[in-house]
PARO-664543 format. One record per residue (C-alpha): x, y, z. Coordinates in steps of 0.05 Angstrom, whole numbers, plus 5000, padded with zeros to 4 digits. Each point is the difference from the previous one (the first is absolute). Example, Ala and Ser with C-alpha at 12.3 -4.5 7.8 and 13.67 -1.06 7.14 Angstrom:
! PARO-664543
524649105156502750694987
! end
This chain:
! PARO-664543
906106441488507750084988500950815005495950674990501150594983497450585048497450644959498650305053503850725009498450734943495049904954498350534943492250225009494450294958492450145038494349964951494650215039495950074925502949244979503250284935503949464987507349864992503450695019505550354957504050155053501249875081500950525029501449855072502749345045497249645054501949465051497749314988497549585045494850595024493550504980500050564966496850295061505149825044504750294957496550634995498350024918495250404955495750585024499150105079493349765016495950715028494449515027498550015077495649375018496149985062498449244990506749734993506950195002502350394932505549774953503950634988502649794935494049574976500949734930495849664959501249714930506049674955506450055032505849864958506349675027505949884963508049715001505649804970502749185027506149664987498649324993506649505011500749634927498449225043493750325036497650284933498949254981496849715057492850015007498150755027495350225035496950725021497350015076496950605023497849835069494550475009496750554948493250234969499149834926506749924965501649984925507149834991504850094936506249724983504750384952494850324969494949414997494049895042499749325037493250085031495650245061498849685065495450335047499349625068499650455064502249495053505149514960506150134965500850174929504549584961502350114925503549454969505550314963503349344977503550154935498750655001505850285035506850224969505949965026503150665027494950634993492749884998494150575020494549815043493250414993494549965040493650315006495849905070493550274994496250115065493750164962494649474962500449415049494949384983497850255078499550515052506149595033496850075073505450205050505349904946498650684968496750355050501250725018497049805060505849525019505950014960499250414951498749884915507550074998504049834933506449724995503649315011502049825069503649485021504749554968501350204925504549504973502749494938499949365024502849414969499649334994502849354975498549574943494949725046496150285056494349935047493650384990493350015055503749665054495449825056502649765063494149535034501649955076498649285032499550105077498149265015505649684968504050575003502050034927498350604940496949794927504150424953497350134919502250464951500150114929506449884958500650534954505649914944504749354991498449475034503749765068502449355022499050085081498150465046503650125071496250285059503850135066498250485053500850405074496750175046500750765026495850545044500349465058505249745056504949644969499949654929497049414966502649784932496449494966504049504960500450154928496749644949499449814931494549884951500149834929496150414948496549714949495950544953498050785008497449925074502449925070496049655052504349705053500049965082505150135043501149805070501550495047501949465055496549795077503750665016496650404960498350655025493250344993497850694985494450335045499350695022502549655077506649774963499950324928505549534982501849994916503649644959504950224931498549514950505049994945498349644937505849924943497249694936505849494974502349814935501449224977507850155025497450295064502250774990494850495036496050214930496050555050498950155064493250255046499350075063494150135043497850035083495749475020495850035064497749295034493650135014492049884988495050595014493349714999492250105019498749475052492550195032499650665019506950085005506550084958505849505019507550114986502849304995494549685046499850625044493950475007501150714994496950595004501150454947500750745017500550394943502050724982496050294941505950254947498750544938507350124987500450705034507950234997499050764999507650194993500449514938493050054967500949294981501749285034507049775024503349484963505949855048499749355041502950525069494550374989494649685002502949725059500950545028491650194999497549235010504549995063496350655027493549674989502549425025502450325054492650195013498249305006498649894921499849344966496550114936499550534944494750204955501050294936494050384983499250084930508149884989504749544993506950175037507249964971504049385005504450245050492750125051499749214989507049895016499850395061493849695019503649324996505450255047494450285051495549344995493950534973494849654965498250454934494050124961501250324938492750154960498850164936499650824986491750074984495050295043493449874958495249584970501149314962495649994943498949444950499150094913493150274989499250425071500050815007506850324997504449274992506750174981502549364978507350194984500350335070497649325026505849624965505350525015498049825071499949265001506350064961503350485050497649395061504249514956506250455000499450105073500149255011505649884955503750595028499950025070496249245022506349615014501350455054498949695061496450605037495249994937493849605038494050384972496650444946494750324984495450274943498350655016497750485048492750025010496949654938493550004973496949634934500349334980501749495045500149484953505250404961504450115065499549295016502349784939505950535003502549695074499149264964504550154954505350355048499649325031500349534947506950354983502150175068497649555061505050335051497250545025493450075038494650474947494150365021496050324946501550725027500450505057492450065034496549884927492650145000499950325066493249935019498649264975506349555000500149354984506049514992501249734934502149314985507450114988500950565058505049675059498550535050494850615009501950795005494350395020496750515049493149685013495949444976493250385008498150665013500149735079506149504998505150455007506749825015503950635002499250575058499650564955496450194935498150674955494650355015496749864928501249245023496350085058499449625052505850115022504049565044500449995078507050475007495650464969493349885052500449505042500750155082508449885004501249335036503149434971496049444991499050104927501749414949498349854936499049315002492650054999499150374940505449594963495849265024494450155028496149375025495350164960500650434935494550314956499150654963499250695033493150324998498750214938505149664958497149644958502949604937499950204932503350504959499650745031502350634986504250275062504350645008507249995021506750185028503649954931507150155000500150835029493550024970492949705001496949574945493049584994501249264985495049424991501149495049498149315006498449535054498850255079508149895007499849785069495749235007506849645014506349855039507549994969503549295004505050454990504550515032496950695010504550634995497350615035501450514932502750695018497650065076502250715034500350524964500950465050502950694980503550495043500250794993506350244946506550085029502050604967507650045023499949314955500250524933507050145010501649184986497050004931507850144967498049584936495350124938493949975047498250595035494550025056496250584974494049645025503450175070501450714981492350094983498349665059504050475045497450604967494049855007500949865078503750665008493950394968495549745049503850305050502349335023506949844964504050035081495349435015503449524944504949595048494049935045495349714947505549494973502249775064493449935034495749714946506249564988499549735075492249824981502149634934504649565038494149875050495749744946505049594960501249705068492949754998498949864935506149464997498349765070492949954974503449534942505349585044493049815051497249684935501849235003495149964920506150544975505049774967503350824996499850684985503050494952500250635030498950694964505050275013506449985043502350564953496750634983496650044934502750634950492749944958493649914997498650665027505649915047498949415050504750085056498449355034506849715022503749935068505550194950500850524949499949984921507349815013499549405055502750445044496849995072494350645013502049965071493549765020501049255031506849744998500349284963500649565079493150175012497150064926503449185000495149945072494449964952502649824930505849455006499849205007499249975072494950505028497849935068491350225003495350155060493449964988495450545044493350374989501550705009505950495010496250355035499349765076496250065069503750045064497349435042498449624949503849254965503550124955500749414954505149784937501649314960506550034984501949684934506749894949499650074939506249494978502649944931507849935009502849364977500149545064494549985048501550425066498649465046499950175071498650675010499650565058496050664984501150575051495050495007499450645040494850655007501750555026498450735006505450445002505249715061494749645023499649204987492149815001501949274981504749544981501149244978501849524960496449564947502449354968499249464950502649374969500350204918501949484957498550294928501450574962496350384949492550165035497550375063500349665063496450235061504750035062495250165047496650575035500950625046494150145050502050665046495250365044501150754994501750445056494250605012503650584981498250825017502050164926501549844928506249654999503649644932502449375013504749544946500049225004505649684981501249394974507549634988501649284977505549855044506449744963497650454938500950654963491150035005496450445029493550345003498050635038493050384995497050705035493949795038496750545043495849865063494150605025497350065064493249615007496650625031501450454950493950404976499350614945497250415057497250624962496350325076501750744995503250014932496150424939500049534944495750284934499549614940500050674962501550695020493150225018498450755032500949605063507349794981502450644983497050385056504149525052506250214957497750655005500250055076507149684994497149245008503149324982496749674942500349344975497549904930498449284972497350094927494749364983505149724963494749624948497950784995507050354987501750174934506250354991503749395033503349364975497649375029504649655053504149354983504449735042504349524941506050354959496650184924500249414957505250084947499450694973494250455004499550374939500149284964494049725020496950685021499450104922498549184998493850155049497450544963500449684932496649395027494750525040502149615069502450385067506250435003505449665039500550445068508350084979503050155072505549755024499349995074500450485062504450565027499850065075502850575033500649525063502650465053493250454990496550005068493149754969503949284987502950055070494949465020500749654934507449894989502549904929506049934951500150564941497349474952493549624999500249395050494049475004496950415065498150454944496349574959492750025030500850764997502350064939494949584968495050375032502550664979500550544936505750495000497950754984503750384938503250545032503650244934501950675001501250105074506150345025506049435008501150145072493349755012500949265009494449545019501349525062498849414950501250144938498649474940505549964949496150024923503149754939505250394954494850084952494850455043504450215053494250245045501650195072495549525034497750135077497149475043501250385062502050775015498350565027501350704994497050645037494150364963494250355010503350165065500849365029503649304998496749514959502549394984497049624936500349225008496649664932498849325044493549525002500250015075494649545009503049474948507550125031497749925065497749314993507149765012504950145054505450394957494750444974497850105068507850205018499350554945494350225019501650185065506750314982496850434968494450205039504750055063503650464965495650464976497350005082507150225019503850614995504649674950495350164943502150694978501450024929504450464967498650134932493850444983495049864946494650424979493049635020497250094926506149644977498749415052492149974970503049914930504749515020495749605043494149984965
! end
């Protein structure tokens, strides 16, 4: 290129929402690069979603852009060409005169205006249409993410060019002999020589490569250029690049044109069931991306940017980005390159591949989308951060077809690593023959290798049920030693229901999905999914053309329950639960030697999809306050220190007992290492030492060796933390263990416990007794069953998934409230939010509805419910009635009590109702308690 022209500034506007045509007359302006949301055009949107954030000036149709250039008399010659970076559907005319239509959602559209221009005045028209696509367009036109916006954004510019020029540069790194394959196209005249030279940057110090010279002979470039024993290479360790500049030459030598492009020295490959970077194994931890920018409505096209939100996720121990559905701007690739992230753009469809002859193909919606993977390549591939893409998000149909689709991609492209989509036929995978890695949940209906899953996908995974410990892998269910099908999957084509997009749909499937092992990496597809109660003061942040009315509704709601002053309690203490579980669920996923990574839903909140407010951040990568990112990197970075143990949950007296393991995937191997490890409770140090190890690799888990402590006998509950440190590092590790006396026993001698409130019951109360009532909870009906896990996702999602597919109701809580200074947890001590002492109780519990009740009457333990239903859940209160104290505890004693922390809260409770502690303040009429607890 030898100059452009920036358009960017006024721009006369027309909206069409009825697609007229041409219009008569503009009648207002608008800033260019941007929306016409963001700029706050056409009629103010009146909607107020509840599943995603609403666009306040939400416009869909034919916009109509128009302005007046100046074109310098020795540009107007050259060869011209129209960029618009990023857009919808774009018709463009030229002095009155149509020059076509582009319509590509991830790549740039370019116009070729070559002979076309005039010197001095010209007027630009064009029409973006964000209506009509060949596709749905995924997460690129999502209300749900960032919006169906309309506009151009990015760089809108003239660009021009010599009498010759180079088209489809690819850059082809050579790590072995440390040199890069460059082609192009030569568009125009022909040249006599092309010049390469480059430096390196985004590293210590420089390293210029001697220039060099290569004679051109014909309309194609295909040349390699040494980059020198000094060569630097580009890894996300040391994400060192390189400015290639490439001058095209004339017979006399004069620079004809001129391109330049970064260059990263580096090969990203499948290598077992790992990925290396340059002969290093890594382990890819990825960050699920929809392209949520609430204050924009749309995706950032500046290079600072996008450093700006990869460097927060980075920051949180990040290394790799999925696009869901999307493709990012340029500028996310060229931050990525500065960060050493390893990106996965994917093409934007969420459906079924169909092939000619089959129910509802769409064959032009088929090409549109092979066409858009082609201008992704050519777009963004040379990039060095560009290692991997997908097809799609959860595929069905014809494998053949979707085969033959990732052959091609190849065939044209062999630089980055394909996979034939995101988790495609959910139930029955299989690799195809041109996949170089596997994304996926499960392999079977058993082989699961994620720790949570919806309740329509049921089972679900061991965050969700399992005893807490950590000893679970997934290495098992990725290579088992020996693999067959499930019960009752058989082969042959079936008709199955499923989890389709925020809906359910039947498909036919074929094969049993799960007879084999992947040669191949396995990625662990969305795991967490953990959501957290709304923070409502987070409404006042939403300055842009997004508004949370979903948060609005949500807080109304809350405040007509009579619960609205319990909001900062819900957010913080179900957030504290959410970080407990993503703790697990990544741990779960670093323990697993058969993984080769994970990418995580979500770091981030999610705006749609009912509103999925999963993230240790918020919509805008800002921090919720809920882990801060040192100990979110204890679990999620490249050098995590593990210790495997049985239970949290302890017996004083007895051995306690922990392997202690690194999970290594820096660039040089640690070598000798020191682990220091403590446990203590409170001021008090219960053990202390010292583990090492000789490790001379990187990228796996190594086993350091062991911790074997016998447990003082202690008189009470007592929370302990072990601590782990790798001396010489910034790693750590700490986790909440809590150790119960061994004699504890749920004593119930002179307590009067009633399953129901029999004549018996209320005659105690009555004569100014203590009651305790413990419903049969298999009996109680007016109660929500007990789960100990953060709700999966978003519960009005797949509560409306369940019922369409006639499968259970997810239970939708999000965790505990303790009122921890109340005298009946005296014996029992606890933090506000739910801790793994409460998991055997909770699991073995319901939690009545006590909608309706006056707000000062707050149970002991309350259960926070969704944002949806907004119930006011008790698992344990009390209240005087009937003219006593009773105290209501909606427990399975006899299944709690079979373990020693269900023991603890058994007798904490009983004690207390024994001792003059229990006196309960507020009063509820007994017929109200009978229709509560019934």
């Amino acid at each position: 290129m030898q100059s452009k022209l920036n358009l960017s500034g006024v721009w006369q506007l027309s909206l069409d929402e009825e697609r007229k045509g041409l219009p008569q007359a503009f009648e207002d302006t608008m800033e260019l690069p941007g929306t016409t949301s963001h700029a706050r055009k056409g009629r103010r949107n009146e909607e107020q979603l509840i599943g995603s954030l609403t666009d306040e000036y939400k416009f869909e149709g034919s916009a109509w852009f128009r302005k007046e250039i100046e074109v310098p008399a020795e540009s107007a010659e050259r060869v011209s060409l129209l960029h618009l970076e990023r857009t919808r559907i774009t018709t463009v005319w030229l002095n009155g005169e149509e020059t076509g239509t582009r319509n590509s959602l991830n790549a740039p559209h370019v116009y070729d205006l070559t002979g076309k221009l005039k010197a001095g005045k010209n007027t630009l028209t064009i029409r973006v249409d964000n209506v009509g696509y060949p596709t749905k367009g995924g997460h690129m036109t999502s209300p749900d993410t960032q919006t169906n916006w309309n506009g151009i954004t990015g760089a809108i510019e003239l660009q021009f060019y010599g009498e010759s020029r180079l088209e489809e540069l690819r850059t082809y790194p050579n790590v072995g002999e440390k040199h890069v394959r460059i082609t192009a196209n030569i568009e125009g005249e022909k040249a006599a020589k092309l010049r390469v030279s480059a430096e390196s940057f985004n590293g210590e110090g420089s390293h210029t490569p001697e220039l060099a010279e290569f004679e051109l002979n014909g309309s194609s470039v295909d040349v390699t250029y040494s980059l020198g024993e000094a060569a630097r290479l580009w890894s996300e360790w040391t994400p060192e690049l390189y400015r290639l500049k490439l001058e095209l030459l004339d017979a006399n030598g004069a620079v004809v044109d001129t391109t330049e492009s970064v260059l990263g020295l580096r090969e990203f490959k499948s290598a077992g069931d790992k990925f290396e970077i340059n002969g290093k194994r890594t382990f890819l931890r990825g960050k699920h991306d929809g392209l949520i920018f609430p204050l924009t409505g749309y995706a950032p096209t500046d290079v600072d940017e996008w450093v700006r939100i990869l460097g927060i996720s980075k920051a949180y121990g990040m290394n790799h980005y999925r696009f869901h559905t999307a493709c990012p701007p340029e500028a996310a690739f060229a931050a990525a390159d500065l960060l050493g992230i390893y990106m996965e753009p994917e093409l934007p469809f969420w459906g079924t591949i169909t092939e000619p002859g089959e129910e509802n193909h769409n064959q032009a919606e088929q090409d549109y989308l092979i066409e858009e993977g082609y201008a992704i390549l050519k777009a963004f591939a040379n990039h060095a951060s560009c290692v991997m893409f997908s097809l799609g998000n959860e595929l069905w149909g014809s494998r053949t077809k979707i085969d033959s689709i990732l052959k091609g991609y190849k065939e044209f492209d062999s630089r980055p690593l394909y996979t034939q989509g995101s988790n495609n036929h959910q139930w029955v995978p299989e690799l195809l023959a041109h996949d170089d890695f596997f994304c996926g949940v499960r392999f079977t209906r058993e082989r699961l290798f994620r720790g949570s899953y919806a309740m329509c996908d049921a089972p679900q995974g061991h965050v969700q049920v399992a005893p807490p410990g950590t000893l679970t892998d997934y290495d098992q269910a990725i290579s088992p030693a020996r693999v067959q099908a499930a019960d009752g999957e058989e082969g042959g084509k079936k008709q199955i229901q499923i989890q389709y997009g925020t809906g359910m749909k039947t498909v036919e499937a074929e094969g049993d999905g799960g007879d084999w092992v992947s040669p191949l990496p396995v990625v662990s597809h969305e795991i967490g999914q953990y959501a957290t109660f709304p923070n409502f003061d987070e409404i006042e942040k939403y300055t842009g053309p997004l508004k949370a009315e979903n948060f609005k509704i949500f807080r109304e709601r809350l405040e007509e329950k009579g619960l609205g002053r319990l909001a900062p309690a819900y957010f913080k203490n179900s957030g504290k639960l959410a970080m407990e579980c993503y703790k697990e669920e990544l741990e779960a996923a670093l323990r697993s030697r058969k993984l080769a990574g994970f990418q995580v839903l979500d770091l981030q909140d999610f705006s749609g999809q009912g509103t999925a407010l999963v993230g240790a951040l918020d919509a805008f990568m800002d921090s919720k306050g809920l882990i801060t990112e040192e100990d979110w990197r204890s679990f999620c970075d490249n050098a995590v220190l593990l210790a495997r143990f049985e239970s949290y949950n302890l017996v004083g007296g007895d051995t306690f007992s922990a392997a202690v393991e690194l999970s290594w995937f820096r660039e040089e191997a640690p070598g000798d290492v020191e682990v220091s490890w403590s446990l203590r409770s409170g001021e008090q140090q219960l053990g202390a030492g010292v583990v090492t190890a000789n490790v001379t690799e990187s990228g796996d888990l190594f086993e350091l060796g062991g911790i074997e402590l016998a447990l003082p006998n202690v008189e009470s509950m007592q929370k302990a933390e072990l601590a782990l440190s790798l001396n010489g590092t910034d790693v750590y590790k700490n986790y909440e263990l809590w150790i119960y006396p061994a004699e504890t026993k749920a004593d119930f001698g002179d307590v009067h416990v009633f399953e129901t409130l029999t004549d018996e019951a209320k005659t105690l109360l009555a004569e100014g007794g203590n009651v305790l009532l413990m419903p049969n909870i298999s009996a109680l009906q007016n109660s929500i069953e007990g789960t100990y896990a953060a709700d999966f996702w978003c519960f009005p999602m797949f509560r409306s998934i369940s019922e369409s597919m006639d499968r259970k109701i997810p239970v939708g809580t999000h965790g505990l409230l303790v009122r921890n200074e109340h005298p009946a947890l005296k014996d029992f001590p606890s933090e506000t939010h739910t801790t793994y002492a409460w998991w055997n109780v909770v699991m073995n519990s319901r939690s009545v509805i006590l909608d309706g009740t006056p707000s000062e009457w707050e149970p002991i333990v309350q259960t926070i419910d969704n944002f949806e239903r907004n119930h006011k859940l008790g698992l344990l209160f009390e209240c005087k009635t009937g003219g006593g104290n009773l105290l209501v505890c909606a427990v399975d004693a006899a299944a709690a009590g079979q373990t020693p922390d269900g023991r603890q809260f058994l007798s904490s409770v009983l004690n207390y109702v024994r001792s003059d502690a229990f006196a309960p303040t507020v009063e509820i009429e007994i017929g109200e308690v009978e229709k509560m607890v019934r």
